[in-house]
C-alpha positions in Angstrom: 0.0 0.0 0.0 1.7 3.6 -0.7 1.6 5.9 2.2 -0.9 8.4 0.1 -3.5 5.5 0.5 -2.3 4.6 3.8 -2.8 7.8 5.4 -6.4 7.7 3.6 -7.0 5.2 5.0 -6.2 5.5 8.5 -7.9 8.8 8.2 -11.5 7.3 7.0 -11.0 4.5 9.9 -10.6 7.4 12.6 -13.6 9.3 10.9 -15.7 6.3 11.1 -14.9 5.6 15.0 -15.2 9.7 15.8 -18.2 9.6 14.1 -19.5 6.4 16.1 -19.0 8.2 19.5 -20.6 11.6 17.9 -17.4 13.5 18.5 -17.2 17.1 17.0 -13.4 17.0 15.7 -12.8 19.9 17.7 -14.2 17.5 20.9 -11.5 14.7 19.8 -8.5 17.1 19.6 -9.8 19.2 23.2 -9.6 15.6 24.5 -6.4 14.3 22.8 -4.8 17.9 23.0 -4.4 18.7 19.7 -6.5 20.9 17.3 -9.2 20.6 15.3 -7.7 21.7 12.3 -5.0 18.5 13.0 -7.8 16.1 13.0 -9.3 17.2 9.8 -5.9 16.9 8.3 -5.5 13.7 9.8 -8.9 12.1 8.7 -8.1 14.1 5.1 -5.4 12.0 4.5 -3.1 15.4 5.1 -0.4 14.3 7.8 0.9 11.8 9.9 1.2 11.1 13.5 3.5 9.6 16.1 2.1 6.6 17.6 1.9 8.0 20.8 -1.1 10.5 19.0 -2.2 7.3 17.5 -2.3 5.7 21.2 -4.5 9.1 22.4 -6.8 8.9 19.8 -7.8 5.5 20.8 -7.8 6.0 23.9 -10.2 8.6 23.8 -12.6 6.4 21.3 -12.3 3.3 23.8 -11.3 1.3 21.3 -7.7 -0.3 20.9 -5.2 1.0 18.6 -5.1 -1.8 16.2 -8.6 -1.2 15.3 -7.4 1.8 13.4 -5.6 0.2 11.2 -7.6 -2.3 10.1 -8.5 -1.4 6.4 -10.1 -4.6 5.7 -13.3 -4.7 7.8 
């Protein structure tokens, strides 16, 4: 998979999961302590992120990390 696609992705599987909860963008950065603006980028396919952010983000959609990158499901 090339990263372009990868970061696609991984942003559509956050989306989905943020989405699931009902989270604002701006809610999931306030609780992961980074800005909205980041998430969008992130869910846009637009950056990438340590796996300590990855970690964060999970954490604060109770899920485990893994689950975002499963593309397959």
């Amino acid at each position: 998979m090339l990263e372009d696609e990868f970061l696609k992705e991984f942003g559509f599987k956050l989306k989905l999961y943020r989405l699931k909860r009902n989270y604002t963008q701006a809610q999931l950065g306030e609780m992961v302590d980074i800005s909205e603006h980041r998430i969008s980028q992130i869910e846009n396919g637009k950056c990438n992120l340590t796996l300590k952010t990855v970690n964060k983000i999970a954490n604060a959609l109770d899920i485990s990390s893994a689950k975002l990158f499963m593309f397959d499901e």
